[in-house]
C-alpha positions as CSV (number, residue, x, y, z in Angstrom):
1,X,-33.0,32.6,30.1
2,X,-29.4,31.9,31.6
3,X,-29.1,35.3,33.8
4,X,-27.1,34.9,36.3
5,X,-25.3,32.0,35.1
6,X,-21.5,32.2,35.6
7,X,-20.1,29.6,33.0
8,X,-16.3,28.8,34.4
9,X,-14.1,26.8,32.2
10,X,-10.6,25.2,33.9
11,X,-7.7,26.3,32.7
12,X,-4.3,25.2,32.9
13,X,-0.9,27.7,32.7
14,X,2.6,26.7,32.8
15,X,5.4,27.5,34.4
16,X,6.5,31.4,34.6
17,X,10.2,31.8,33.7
18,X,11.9,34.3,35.2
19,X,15.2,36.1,34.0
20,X,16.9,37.5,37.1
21,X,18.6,40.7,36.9
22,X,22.7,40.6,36.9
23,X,22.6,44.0,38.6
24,X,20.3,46.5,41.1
25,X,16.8,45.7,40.3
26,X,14.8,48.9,39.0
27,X,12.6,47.3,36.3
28,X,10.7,44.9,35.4
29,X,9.2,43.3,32.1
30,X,6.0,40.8,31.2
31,X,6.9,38.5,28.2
32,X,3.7,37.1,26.4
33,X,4.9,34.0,24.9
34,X,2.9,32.5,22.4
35,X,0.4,29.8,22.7
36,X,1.7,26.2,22.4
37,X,5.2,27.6,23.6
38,X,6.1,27.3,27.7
39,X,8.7,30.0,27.5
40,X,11.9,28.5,28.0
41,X,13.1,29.1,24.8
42,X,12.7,33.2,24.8
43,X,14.4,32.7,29.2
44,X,17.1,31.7,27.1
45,X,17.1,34.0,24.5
46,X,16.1,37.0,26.6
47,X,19.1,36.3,29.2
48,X,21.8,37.5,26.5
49,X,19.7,40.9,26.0
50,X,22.2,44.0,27.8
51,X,19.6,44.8,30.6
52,X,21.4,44.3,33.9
53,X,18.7,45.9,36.1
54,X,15.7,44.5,34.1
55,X,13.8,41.3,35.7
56,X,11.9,40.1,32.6
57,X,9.2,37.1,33.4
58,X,7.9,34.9,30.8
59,X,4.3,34.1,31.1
């Protein structure tokens, strides 16, 4: 029997992207990007979105 046994496997995350908010910061908004994707695709898409006071990070 294998109680107690912890088994920990390594793993690895990008970078988080983070889309700054243009105005007062009141929000804020976790992106789940898919797997195989590092997120700076949707940082770029997700800057033209009309949410000034939103911080949205990309993880």
């Amino acid at each position: 029997m294998l109680l107690g046994r912890v088994a920990r496997r390594a793993f690895e995350f990008g970078q988080t992207y983070v889309v700054k908010p243009k105005g007062k910061h009141q929000a804020n908004i976790g992106w789940l990007h898919g797997l195989g994707d590092n997120g700076s695709s949707w940082s770029q898409l997700l800057e033209t979105l009309p949410l000034p006071n939103v911080r949205i990070r990309l993880l």
